[in-house]
DODRENDREN-872473 format. One record per residue (C-alpha): residue number from 1; z, x, y. Coordinates in steps of 0.2 Angstrom, whole numbers. Each point is the difference from the previous one (the first is absolute). Last residue first. Layout:
BEGIN
+-----+-------+-------+-------+
: pos :     z :     x :     y :
+-----+-------+-------+-------+
: NUM :     Z :     X :     Y :
...
+-----+-------+-------+-------+
END
This chain:
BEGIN
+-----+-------+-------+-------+
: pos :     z :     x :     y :
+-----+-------+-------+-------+
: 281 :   -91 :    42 :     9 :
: 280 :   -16 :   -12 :     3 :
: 279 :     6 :   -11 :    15 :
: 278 :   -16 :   -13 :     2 :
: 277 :    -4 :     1 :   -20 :
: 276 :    20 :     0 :    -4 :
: 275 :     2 :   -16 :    15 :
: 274 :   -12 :   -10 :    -9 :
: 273 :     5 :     2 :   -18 :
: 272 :    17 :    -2 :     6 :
: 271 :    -3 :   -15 :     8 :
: 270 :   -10 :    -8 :   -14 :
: 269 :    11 :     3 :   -12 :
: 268 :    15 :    -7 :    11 :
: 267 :    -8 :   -16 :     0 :
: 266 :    -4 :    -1 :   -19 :
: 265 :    20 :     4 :     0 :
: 264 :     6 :   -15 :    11 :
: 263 :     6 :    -9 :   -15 :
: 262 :    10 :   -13 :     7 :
: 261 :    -4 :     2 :    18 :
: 260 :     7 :    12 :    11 :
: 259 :   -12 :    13 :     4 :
: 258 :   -13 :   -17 :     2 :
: 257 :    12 :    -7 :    11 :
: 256 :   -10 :   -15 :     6 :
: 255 :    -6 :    -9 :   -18 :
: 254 :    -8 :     6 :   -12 :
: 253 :   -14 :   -10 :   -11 :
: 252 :   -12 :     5 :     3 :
: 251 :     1 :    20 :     9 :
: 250 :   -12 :     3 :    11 :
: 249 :    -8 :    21 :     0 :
: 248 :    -9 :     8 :    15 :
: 247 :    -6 :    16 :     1 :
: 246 :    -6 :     4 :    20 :
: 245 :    -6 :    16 :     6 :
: 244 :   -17 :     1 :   -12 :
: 243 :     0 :   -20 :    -3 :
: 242 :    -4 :    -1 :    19 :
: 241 :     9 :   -16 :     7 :
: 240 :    -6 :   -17 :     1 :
: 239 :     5 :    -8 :   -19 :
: 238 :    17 :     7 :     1 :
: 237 :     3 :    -5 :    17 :
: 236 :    -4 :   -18 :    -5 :
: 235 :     8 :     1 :   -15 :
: 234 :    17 :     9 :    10 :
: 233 :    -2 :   -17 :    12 :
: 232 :    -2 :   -12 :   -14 :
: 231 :    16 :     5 :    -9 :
: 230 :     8 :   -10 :    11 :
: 229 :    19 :     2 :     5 :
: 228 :    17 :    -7 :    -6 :
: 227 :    -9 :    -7 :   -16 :
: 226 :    -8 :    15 :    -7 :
: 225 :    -6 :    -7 :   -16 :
: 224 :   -14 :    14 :    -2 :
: 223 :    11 :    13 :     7 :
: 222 :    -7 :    17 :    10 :
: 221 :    -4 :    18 :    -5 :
: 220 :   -12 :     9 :    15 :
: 219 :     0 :    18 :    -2 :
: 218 :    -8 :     9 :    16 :
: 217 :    -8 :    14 :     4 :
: 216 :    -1 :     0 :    18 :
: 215 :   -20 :    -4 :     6 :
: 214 :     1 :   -19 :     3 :
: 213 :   -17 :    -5 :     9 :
: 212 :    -3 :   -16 :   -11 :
: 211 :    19 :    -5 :     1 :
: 210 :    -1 :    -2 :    19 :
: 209 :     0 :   -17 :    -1 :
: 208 :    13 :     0 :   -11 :
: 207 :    12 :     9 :     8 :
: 206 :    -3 :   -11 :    18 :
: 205 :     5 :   -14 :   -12 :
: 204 :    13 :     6 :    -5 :
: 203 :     6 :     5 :    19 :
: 202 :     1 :   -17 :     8 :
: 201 :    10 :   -10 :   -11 :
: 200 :    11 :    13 :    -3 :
: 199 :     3 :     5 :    18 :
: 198 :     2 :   -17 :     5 :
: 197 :    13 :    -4 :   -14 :
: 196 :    10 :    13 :     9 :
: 195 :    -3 :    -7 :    19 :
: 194 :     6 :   -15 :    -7 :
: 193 :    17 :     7 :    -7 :
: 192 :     3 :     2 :   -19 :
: 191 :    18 :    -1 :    -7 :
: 190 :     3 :    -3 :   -20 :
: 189 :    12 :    13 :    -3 :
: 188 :     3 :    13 :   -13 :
: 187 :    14 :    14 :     3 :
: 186 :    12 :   -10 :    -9 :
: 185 :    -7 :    -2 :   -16 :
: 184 :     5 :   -13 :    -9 :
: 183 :   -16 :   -11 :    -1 :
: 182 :   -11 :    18 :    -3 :
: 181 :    12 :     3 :   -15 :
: 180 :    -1 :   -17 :    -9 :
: 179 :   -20 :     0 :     3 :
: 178 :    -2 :    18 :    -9 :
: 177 :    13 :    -4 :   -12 :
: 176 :   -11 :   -17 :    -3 :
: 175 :   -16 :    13 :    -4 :
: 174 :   -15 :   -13 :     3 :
: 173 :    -2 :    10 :    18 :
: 172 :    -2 :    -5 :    19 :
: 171 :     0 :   -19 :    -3 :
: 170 :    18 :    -4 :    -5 :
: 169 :     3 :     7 :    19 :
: 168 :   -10 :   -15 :     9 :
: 167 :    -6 :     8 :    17 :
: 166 :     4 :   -11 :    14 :
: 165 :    -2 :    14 :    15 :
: 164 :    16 :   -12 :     7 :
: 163 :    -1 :     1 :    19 :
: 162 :     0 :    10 :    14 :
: 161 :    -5 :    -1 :    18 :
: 160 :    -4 :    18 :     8 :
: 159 :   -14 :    -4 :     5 :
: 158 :     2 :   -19 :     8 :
: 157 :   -13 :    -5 :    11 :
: 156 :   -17 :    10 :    -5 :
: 155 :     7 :     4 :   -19 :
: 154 :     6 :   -17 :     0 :
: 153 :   -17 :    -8 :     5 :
: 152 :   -10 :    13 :   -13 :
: 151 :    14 :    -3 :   -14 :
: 150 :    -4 :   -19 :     2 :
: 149 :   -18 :     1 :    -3 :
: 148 :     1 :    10 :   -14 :
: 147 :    11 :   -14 :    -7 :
: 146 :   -12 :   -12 :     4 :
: 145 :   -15 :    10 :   -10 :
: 144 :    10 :     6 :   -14 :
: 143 :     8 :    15 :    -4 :
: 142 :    -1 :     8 :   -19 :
: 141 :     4 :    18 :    12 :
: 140 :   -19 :     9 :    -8 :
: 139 :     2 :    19 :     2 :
: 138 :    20 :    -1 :    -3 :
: 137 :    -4 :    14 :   -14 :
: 136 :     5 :    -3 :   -17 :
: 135 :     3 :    17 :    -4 :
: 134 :   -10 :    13 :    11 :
: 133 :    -1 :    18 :    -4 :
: 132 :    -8 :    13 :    15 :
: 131 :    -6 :    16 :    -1 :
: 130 :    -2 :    18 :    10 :
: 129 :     7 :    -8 :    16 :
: 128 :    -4 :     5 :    17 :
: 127 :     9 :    -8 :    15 :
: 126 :    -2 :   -16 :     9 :
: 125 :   -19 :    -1 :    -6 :
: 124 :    -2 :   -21 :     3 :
: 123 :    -3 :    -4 :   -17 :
: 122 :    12 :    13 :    -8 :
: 121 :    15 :   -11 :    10 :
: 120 :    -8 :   -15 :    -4 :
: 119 :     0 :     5 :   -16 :
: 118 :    19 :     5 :     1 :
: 117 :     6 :   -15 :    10 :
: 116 :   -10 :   -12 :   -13 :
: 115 :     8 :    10 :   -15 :
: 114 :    17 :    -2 :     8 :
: 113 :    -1 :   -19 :     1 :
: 112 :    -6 :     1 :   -18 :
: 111 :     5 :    16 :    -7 :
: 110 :    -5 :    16 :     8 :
: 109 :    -3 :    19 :    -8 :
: 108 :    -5 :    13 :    11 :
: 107 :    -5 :    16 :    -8 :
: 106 :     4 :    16 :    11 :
: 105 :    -9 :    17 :    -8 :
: 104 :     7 :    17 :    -7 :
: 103 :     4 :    15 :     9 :
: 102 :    20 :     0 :    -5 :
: 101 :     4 :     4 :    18 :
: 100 :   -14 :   -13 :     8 :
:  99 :     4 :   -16 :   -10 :
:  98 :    20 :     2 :     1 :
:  97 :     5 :     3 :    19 :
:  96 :   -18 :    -2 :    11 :
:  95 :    -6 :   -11 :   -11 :
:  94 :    15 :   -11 :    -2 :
:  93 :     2 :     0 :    18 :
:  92 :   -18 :    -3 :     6 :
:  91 :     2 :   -15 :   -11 :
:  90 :    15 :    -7 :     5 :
:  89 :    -6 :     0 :    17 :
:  88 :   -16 :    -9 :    -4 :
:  87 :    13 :   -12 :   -10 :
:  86 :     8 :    -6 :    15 :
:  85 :   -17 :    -2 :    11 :
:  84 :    -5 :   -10 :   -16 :
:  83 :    11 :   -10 :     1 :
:  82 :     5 :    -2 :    19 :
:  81 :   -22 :    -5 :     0 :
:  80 :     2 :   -18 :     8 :
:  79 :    18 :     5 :    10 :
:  78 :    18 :    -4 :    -2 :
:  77 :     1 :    -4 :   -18 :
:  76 :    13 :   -12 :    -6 :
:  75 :     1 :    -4 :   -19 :
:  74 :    20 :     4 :     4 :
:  73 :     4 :     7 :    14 :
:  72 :     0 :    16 :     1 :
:  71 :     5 :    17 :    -7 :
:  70 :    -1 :     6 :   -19 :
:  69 :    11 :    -3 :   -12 :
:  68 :   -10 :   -15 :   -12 :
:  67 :   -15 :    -6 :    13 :
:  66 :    -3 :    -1 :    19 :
:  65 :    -9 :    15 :     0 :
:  64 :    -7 :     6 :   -13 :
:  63 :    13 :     7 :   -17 :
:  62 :    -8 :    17 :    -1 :
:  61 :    -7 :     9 :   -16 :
:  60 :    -4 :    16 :    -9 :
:  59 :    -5 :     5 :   -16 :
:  58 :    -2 :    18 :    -9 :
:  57 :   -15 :    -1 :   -12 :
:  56 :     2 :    11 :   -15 :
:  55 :    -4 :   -16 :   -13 :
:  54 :    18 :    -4 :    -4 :
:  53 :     5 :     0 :    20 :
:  52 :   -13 :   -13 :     0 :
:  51 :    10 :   -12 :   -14 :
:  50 :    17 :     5 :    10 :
:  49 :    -8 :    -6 :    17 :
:  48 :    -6 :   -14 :    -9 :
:  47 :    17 :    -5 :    -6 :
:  46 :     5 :     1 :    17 :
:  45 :   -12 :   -10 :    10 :
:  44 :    14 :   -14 :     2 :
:  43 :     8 :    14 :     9 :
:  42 :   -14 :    -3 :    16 :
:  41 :     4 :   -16 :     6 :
:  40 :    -3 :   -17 :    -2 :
:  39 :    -6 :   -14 :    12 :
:  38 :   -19 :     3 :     1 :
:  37 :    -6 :    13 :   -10 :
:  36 :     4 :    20 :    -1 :
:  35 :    -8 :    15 :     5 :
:  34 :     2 :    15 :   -13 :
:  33 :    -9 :    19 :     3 :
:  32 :    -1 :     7 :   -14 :
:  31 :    -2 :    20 :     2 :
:  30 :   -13 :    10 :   -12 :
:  29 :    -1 :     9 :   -15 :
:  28 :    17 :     9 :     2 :
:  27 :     6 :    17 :     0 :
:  26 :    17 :     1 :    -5 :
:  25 :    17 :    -5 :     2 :
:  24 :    -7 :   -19 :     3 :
:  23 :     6 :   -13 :    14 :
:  22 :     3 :   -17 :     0 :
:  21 :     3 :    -5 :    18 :
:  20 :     8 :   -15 :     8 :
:  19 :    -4 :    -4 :    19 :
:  18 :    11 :   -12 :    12 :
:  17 :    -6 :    -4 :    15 :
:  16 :     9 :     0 :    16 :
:  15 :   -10 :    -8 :    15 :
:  14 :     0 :    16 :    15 :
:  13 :   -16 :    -5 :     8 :
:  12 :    -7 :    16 :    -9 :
:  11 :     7 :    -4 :   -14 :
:  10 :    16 :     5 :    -7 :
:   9 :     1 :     6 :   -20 :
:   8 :    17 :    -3 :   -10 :
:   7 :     0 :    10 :   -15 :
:   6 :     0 :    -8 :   -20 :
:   5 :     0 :    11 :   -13 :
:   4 :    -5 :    -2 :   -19 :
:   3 :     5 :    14 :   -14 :
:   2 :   -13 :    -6 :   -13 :
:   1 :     3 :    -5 :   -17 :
+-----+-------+-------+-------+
END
């Protein structure tokens, strides 16, 4: 098992957040670089940490803003790009501290939420990247027309405004100690403010569009009976973007969680196979 760490890390507009590292003695393959979903928090990504660390790749990630120990208020973000502002800074950090001592390269890894904050992250060239991993990316939010209509009034008049994100919790994995866990766990809420739900609506779509021009490699594993988002938005992308940079792979059956699922092993094949040809040791 890995020795994990968590350190405090102050943004440049002095918001806390808190950042866990799982670091190797030796050389390792490559850094992983973990942003979480919408209303969790980083530790819930530590058995995937432990799997990664397994392989030769060190892993680190942050609780974002407004989420598990770091600062702000609760699903509040206090601009249009705060998140990926906040992970830009991450970046250049973990390069500059883990990526660029050991020589090897920076992998970002995003799961829902977090995998629409890091592709739109890579699709609009914050900072260089040498390979990106998205798990049931938030490409495609599931919302419908009058309630897109609301979040664009609220996000005009009331920003800051939050309310319940109205994610059912039986739906992100068929594994009950998954679902019992998440339920209890103190450091999940279900706060999301308009200008929130704004960015999501907004950027997945942007993703996509720009799917036919995507030049990162990029491994693409989504849920065939994701409930919480749609799978239609990662088809889409999967169908647009350059089968040279993009491999994709959906999982029938799966839900959300597809590193927590029942039997997630199939899913962690594929990573591994991905990450070993993008990282060779």
């Amino acid at each position: 098992m890995s020795e994990t760490t968590q350190a405090p890390f102050t943004l440049a507009d002095g918001l806390g957040l808190a950042v866990y590292d799982w670091p190797l003695p030796q050389r390792p393959r490559a850094v992983v670089l973990v942003v979480h979903g919408l209303g969790e928090h980083a530790w819930r990504y530590d058995p995937l940490a432990q799997r990664l660390n397994a392989w030769g790749f060190c892993v680190r990630a942050y609780d974002q803003r407004g989420h598990g120990e770091s600062g702000g208020a609760r699903g509040v973000i206090p601009s249009d790009t705060a998140l990926l502002d906040d992970l830009a800074e991450v970046v250049d950090d973990t390069r500059h501290h883990i990526a660029q001592p050991w020589e090897c390269p920076l992998i970002l890894l995003g799961h829902s939420m977090g995998g629409l904050v890091a592709s739109a992250f890579v699709l609009r060239h914050r900072a260089p990247v040498d390979g990106l991993v998205l798990s049931s990316p938030a490409l495609d939010a599931g919302i419908g027309p009058w309630q897109k209509k609301l979040i664009r009034w609220l996000y005009r008049w009331a920003p800051n405004l939050t309310l319940s994100n109205g994610l059912d919790a039986s739906h992100i994995s068929h594994n009950p100690r998954v679902v019992a866990a998440y339920k209890k766990d103190r450091l999940v809420h279900d706060r999301i403010s308009a200008r929130l739900a704004h960015f999501i609506d907004s950027h997945g779509p942007q993703v996509v569009a720009a799917a036919p021009c995507w030049h990162v490699p990029t491994l693409l594993l989504y849920a065939g009976a994701d409930r919480l988002v749609s799978a239609n938005g990662s088809r889409a992308f999967a169908a647009m973007a350059p089968p040279g940079h993009v491999t994709s792979r959906c999982f029938d059956g799966l839900y959300h969680e597809i590193f927590n699922e029942q039997d997630p092993s199939v899913v962690y094949g594929t990573l591994k196979a991905w990450l070993r040809l993008r990282a060779p040791a």
